[in-house]
BALOBA-1460 file (C-alpha; in Angstrom, 3 decimals):
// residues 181
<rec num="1" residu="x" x="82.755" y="24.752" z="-28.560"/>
<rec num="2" residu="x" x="79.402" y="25.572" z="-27.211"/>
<rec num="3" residu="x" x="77.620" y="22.363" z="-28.413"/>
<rec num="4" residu="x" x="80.307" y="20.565" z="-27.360"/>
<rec num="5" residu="x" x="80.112" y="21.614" z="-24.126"/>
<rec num="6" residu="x" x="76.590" y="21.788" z="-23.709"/>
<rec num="7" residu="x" x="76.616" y="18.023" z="-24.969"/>
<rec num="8" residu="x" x="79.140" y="16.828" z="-21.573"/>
<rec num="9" residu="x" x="77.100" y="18.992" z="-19.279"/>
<rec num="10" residu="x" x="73.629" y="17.037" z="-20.392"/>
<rec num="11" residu="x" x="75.565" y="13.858" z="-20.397"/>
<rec num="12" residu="x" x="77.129" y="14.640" z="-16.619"/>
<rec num="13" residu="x" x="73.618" y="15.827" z="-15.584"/>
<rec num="14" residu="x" x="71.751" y="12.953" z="-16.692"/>
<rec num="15" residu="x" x="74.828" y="11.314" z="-14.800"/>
<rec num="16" residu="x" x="73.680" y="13.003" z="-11.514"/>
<rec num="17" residu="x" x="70.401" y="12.694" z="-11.793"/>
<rec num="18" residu="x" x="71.301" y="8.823" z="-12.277"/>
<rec num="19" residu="x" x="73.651" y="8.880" z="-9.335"/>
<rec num="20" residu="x" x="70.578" y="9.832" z="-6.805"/>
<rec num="21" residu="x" x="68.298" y="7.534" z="-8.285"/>
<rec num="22" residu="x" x="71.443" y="4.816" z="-7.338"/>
<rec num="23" residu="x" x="71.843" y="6.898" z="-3.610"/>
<rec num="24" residu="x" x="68.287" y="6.564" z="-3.120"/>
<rec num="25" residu="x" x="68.040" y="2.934" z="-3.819"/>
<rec num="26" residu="x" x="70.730" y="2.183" z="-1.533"/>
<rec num="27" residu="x" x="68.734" y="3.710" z="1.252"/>
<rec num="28" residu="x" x="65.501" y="2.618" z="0.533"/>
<rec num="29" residu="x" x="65.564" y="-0.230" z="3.335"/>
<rec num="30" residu="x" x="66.415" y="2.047" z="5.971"/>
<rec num="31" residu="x" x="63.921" y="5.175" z="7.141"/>
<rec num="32" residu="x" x="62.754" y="7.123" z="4.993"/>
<rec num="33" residu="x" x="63.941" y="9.886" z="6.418"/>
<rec num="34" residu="x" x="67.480" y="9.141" z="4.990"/>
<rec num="35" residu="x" x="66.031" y="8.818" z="1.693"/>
<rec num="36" residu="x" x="64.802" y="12.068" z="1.494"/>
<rec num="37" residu="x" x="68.108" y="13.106" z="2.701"/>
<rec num="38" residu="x" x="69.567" y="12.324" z="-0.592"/>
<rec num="39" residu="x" x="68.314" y="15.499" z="-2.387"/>
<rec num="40" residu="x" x="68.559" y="17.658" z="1.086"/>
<rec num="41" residu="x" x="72.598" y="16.547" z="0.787"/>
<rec num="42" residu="x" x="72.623" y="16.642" z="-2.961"/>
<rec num="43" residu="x" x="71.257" y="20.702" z="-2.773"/>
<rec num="44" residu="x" x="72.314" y="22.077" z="0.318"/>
<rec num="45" residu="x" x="75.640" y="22.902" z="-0.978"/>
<rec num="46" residu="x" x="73.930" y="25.290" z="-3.321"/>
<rec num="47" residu="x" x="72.345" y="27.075" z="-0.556"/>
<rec num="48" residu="x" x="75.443" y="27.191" z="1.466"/>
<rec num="49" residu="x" x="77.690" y="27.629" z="-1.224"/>
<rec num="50" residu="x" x="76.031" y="29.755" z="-3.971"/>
<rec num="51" residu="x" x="77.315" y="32.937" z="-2.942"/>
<rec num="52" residu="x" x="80.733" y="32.754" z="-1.931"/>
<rec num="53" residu="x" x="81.421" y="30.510" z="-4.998"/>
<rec num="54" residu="x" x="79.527" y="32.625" z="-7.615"/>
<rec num="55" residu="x" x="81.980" y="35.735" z="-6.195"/>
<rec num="56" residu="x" x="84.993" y="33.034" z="-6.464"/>
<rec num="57" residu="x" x="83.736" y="32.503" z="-10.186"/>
<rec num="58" residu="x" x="84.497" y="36.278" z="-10.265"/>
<rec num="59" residu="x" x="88.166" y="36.398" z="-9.267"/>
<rec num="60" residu="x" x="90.001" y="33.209" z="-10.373"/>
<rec num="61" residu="x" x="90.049" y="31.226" z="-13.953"/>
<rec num="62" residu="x" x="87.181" y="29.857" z="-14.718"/>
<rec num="63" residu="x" x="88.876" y="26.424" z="-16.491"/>
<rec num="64" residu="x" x="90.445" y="25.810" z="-14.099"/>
<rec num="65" residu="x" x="87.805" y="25.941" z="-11.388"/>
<rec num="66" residu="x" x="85.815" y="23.856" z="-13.553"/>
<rec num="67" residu="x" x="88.648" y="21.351" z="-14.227"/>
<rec num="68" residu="x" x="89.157" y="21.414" z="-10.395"/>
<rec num="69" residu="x" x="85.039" y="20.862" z="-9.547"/>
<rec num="70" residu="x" x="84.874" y="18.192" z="-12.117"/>
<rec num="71" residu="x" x="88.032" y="16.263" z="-11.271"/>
<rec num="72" residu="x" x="86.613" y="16.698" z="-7.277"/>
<rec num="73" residu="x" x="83.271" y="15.160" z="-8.426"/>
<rec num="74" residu="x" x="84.958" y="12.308" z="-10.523"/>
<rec num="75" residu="x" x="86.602" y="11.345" z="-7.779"/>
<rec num="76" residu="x" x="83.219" y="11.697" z="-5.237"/>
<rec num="77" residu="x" x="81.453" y="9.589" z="-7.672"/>
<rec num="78" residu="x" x="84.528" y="6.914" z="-8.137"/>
<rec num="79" residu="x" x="84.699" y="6.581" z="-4.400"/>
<rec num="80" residu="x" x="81.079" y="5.896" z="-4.283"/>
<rec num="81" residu="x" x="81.228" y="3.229" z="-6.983"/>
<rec num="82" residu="x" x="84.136" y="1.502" z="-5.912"/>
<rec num="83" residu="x" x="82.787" y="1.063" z="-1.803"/>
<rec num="84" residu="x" x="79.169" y="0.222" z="-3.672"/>
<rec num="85" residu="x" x="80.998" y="-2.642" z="-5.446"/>
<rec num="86" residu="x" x="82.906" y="-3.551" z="-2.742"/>
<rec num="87" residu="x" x="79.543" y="-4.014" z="-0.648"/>
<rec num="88" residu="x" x="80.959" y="-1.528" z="2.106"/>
<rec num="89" residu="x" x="78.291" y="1.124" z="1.806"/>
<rec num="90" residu="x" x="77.168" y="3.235" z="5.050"/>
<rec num="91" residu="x" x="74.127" y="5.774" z="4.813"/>
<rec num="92" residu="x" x="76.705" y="8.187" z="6.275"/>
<rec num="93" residu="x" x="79.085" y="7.564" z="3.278"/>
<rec num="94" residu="x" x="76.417" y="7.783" z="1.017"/>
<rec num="95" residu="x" x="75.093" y="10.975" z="1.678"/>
<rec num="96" residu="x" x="78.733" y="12.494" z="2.895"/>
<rec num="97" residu="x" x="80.128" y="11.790" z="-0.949"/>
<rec num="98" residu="x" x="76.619" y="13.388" z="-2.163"/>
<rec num="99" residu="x" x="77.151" y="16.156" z="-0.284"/>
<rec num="100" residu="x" x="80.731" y="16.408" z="-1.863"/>
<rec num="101" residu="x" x="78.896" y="16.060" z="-5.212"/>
<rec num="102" residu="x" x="76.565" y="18.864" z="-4.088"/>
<rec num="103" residu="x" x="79.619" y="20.745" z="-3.337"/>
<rec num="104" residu="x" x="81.657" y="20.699" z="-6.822"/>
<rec num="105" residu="x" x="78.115" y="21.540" z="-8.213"/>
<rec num="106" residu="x" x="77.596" y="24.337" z="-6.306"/>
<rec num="107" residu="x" x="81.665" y="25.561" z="-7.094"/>
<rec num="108" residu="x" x="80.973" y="24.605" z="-11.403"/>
<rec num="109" residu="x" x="77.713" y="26.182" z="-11.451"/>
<rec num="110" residu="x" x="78.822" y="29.929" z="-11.409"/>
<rec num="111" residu="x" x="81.518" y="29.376" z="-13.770"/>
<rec num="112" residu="x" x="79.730" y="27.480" z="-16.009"/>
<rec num="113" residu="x" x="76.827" y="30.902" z="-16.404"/>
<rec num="114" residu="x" x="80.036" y="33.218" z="-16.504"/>
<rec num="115" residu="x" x="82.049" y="31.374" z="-19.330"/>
<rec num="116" residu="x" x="78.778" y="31.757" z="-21.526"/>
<rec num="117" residu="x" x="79.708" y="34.915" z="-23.389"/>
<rec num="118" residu="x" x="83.127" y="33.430" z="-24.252"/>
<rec num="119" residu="x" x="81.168" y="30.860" z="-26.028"/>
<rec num="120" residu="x" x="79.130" y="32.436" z="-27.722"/>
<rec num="121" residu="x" x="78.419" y="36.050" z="-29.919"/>
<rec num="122" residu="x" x="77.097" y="38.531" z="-27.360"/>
<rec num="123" residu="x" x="73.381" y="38.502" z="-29.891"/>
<rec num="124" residu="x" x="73.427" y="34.797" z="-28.817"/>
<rec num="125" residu="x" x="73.311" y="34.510" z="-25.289"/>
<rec num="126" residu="x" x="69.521" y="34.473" z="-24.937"/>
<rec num="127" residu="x" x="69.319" y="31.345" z="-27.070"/>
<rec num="128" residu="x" x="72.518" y="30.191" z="-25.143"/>
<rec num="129" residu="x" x="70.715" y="30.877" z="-21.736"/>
<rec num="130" residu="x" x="67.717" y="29.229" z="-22.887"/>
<rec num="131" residu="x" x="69.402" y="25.787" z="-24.500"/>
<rec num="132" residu="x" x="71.099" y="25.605" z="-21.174"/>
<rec num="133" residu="x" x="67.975" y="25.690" z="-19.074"/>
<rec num="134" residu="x" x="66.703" y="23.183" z="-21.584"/>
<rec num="135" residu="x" x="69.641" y="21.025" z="-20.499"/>
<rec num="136" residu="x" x="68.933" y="20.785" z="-16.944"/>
<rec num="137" residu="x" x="65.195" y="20.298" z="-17.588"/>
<rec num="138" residu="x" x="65.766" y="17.224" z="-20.352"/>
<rec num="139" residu="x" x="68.740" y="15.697" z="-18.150"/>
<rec num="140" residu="x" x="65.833" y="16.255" z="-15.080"/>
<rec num="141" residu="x" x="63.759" y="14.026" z="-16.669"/>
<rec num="142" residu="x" x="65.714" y="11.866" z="-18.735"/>
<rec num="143" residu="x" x="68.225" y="10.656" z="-15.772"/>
<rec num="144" residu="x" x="66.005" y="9.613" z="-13.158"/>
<rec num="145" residu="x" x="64.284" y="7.384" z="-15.638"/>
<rec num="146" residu="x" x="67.790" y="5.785" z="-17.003"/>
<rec num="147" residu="x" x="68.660" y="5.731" z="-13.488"/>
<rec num="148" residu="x" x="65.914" y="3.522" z="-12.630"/>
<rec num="149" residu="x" x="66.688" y="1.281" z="-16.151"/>
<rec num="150" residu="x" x="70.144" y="0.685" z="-15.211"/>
<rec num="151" residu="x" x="69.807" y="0.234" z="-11.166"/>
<rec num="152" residu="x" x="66.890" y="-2.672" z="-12.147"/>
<rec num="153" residu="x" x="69.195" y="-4.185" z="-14.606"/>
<rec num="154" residu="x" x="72.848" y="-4.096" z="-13.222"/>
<rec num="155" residu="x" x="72.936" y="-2.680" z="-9.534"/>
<rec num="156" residu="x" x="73.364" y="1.088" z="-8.748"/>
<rec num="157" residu="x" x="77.404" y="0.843" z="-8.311"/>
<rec num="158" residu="x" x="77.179" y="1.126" z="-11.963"/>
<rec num="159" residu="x" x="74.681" y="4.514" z="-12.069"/>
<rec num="160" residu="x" x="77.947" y="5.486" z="-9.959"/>
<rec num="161" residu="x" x="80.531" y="4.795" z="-12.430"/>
<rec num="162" residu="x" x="78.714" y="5.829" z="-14.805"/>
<rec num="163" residu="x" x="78.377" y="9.148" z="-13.515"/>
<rec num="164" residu="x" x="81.736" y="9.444" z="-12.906"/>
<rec num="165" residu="x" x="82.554" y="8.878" z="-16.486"/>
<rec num="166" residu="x" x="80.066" y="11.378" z="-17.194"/>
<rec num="167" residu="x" x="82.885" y="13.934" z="-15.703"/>
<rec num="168" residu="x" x="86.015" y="12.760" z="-17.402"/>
<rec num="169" residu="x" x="83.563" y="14.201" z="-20.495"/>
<rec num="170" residu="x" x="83.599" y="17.214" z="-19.754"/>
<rec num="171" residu="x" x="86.879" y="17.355" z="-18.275"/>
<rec num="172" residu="x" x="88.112" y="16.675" z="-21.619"/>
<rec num="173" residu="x" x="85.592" y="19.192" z="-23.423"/>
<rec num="174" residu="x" x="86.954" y="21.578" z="-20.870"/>
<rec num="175" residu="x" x="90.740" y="21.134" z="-21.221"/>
<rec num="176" residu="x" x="90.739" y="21.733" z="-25.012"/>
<rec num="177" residu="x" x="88.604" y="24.822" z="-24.529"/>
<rec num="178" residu="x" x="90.479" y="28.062" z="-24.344"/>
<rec num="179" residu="x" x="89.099" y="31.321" z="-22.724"/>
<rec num="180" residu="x" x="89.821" y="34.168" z="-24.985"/>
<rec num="181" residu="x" x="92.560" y="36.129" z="-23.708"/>
């Protein structure tokens, strides 16, 4: 269950990496000051967030948080495709469904560390730790660059959608995982 997991979570972080790569680009004739707020929106949930969600992580089921986060983000990333297509893009809208991204990150992100030793034998969790971190790092720089492939060739609406797939992944991974009891 571990690689399977660890597979959707580098496939939905190359998605987000693509997604502000796509938020960027949309920006990119306005000030730069909004462009930079792409990552400020994109990681100020953690800093707001990372406590009171990691103590959440703590006291409710873990699936089902994550189930929750990733259906919220799915539907962040939809709603960002869908006005994209539709040509009704705002710089408020894009960064206020970022910041909603940032937000189910900043919720998944503690469960995702805590579920670790149900994944895996307690001798394993270094390795586990480490192949994680990996993940992050290879989606860091694998994502912008796809990003950048697939805004040139089809428009970023699609870096959207496609990150939005990128969550029904791991929604699936997640809903035939069960915690042990």
């Amino acid at each position: 269950m571990f690689r399977a997991l660890w597979i959707a979570q580098f496939a939905s972080n190359v998605g987000t990496w693509m997604q502000t790569v796509g938020a960027q680009w949309l920006l990119i004739d306005t000030t730069p000051l909004l462009v930079s707020l792409v990552q400020t929106a994109s990681s100020l949930p953690i800093v707001l967030l990372a406590l009171p969600a990691g103590a959440w992580a703590d006291v409710v089921d873990r699936r089902r948080r994550l189930l929750g986060a990733q259906g919220a983000m799915f539907v962040a990333a939809a709603a960002l495709a869908a006005v994209t297509f539709l040509g009704m893009t705002s710089p408020a809208l894009i960064l206020g469904l970022t910041f909603a991204l940032g937000c189910g990150n900043a919720i998944a992100a503690p469960s995702w560390q805590a579920i670790q030793p149900d994944l895996v034998d307690r001798a394993l969790l270094p390795q586990a730790a480490a192949l994680n971190g990996l993940n992050m790092n290879l989606a860091r720089a694998v994502g912008p660059a796809l990003g950048g492939v697939v805004v040139a060739a089809v428009g970023p609406g699609w870096v959207f959608a496609l990150n939005a797939v990128s969550f029904v992944g791991i929604m699936i991974v997640v809903t035939c995982w069960r915690a042990p009891a």
